[in-house]
C-alpha positions as YAML, in Angstrom:
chain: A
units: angstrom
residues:
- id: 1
  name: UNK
  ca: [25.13, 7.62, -1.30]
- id: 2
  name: UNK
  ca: [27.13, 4.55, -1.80]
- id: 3
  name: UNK
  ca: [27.74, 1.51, 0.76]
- id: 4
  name: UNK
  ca: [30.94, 2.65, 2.84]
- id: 5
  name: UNK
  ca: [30.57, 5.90, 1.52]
- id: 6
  name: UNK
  ca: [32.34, 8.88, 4.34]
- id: 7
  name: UNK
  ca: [31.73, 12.32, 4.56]
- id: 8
  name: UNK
  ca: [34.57, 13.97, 7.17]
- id: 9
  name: UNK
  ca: [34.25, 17.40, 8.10]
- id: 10
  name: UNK
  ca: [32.01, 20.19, 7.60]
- id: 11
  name: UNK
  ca: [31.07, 20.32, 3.90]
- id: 12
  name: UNK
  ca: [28.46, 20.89, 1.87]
- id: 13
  name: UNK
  ca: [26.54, 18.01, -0.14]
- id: 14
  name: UNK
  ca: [24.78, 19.99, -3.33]
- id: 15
  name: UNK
  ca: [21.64, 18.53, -4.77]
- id: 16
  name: UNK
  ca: [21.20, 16.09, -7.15]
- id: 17
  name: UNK
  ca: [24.97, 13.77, -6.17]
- id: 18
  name: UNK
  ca: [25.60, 10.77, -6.14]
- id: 19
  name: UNK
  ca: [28.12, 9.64, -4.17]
- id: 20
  name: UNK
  ca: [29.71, 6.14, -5.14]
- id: 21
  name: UNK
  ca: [30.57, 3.30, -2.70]
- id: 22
  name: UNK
  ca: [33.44, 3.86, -0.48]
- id: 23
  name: UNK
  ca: [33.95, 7.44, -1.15]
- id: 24
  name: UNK
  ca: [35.35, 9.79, 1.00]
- id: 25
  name: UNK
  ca: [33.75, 13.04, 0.54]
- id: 26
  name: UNK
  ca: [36.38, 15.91, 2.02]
- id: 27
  name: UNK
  ca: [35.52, 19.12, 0.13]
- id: 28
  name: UNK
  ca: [32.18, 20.72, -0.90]
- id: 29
  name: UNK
  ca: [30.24, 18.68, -3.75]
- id: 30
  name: UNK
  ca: [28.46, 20.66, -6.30]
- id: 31
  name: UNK
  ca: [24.74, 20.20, -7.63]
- id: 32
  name: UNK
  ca: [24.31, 17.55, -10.27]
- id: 33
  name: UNK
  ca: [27.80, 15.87, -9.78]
- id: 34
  name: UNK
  ca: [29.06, 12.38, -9.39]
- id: 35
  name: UNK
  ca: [32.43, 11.42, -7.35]
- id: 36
  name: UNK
  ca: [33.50, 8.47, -6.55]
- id: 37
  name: UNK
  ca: [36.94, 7.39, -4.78]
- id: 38
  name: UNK
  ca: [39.23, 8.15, -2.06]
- id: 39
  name: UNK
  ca: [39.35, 11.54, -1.89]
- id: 40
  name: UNK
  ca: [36.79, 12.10, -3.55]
- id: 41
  name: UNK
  ca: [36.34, 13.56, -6.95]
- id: 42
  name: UNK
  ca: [33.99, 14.93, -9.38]
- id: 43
  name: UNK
  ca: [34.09, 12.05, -12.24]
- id: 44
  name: UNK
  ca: [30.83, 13.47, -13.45]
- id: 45
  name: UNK
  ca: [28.75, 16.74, -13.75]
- id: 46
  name: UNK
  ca: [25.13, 17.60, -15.50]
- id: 47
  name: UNK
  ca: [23.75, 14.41, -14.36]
- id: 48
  name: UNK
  ca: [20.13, 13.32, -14.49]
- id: 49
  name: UNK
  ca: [19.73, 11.79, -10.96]
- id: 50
  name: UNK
  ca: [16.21, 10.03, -11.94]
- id: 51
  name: UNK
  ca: [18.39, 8.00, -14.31]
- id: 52
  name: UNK
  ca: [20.72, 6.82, -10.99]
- id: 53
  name: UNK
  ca: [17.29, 6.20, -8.90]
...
């Protein structure tokens, strides 16, 4: 999870995201998915979160 990064309401954080600075998560996120911006959004999916660590 991102500097700044907001999650607002009651949703669901899969495994496996990444969540970029800033973001504001409003909807359910998916396993293995990157969003970024404001909403957020799903910019990415099948990722490989070792190569984000």
């Amino acid at each position: 999870m991102g500097t700044g990064a907001k999650i607002l309401g009651p949703v669901s954080i899969g495994n496996n995201v990444v969540i970029g600075a800033n973001a504001v998560v409003l909807k359910d996120i998916p396993d293995n998915c990157m969003v970024v911006g404001i909403p957020a959004k799903i910019v990415k999916t099948d990722i490989n979160i070792d190569s984000y660590l």
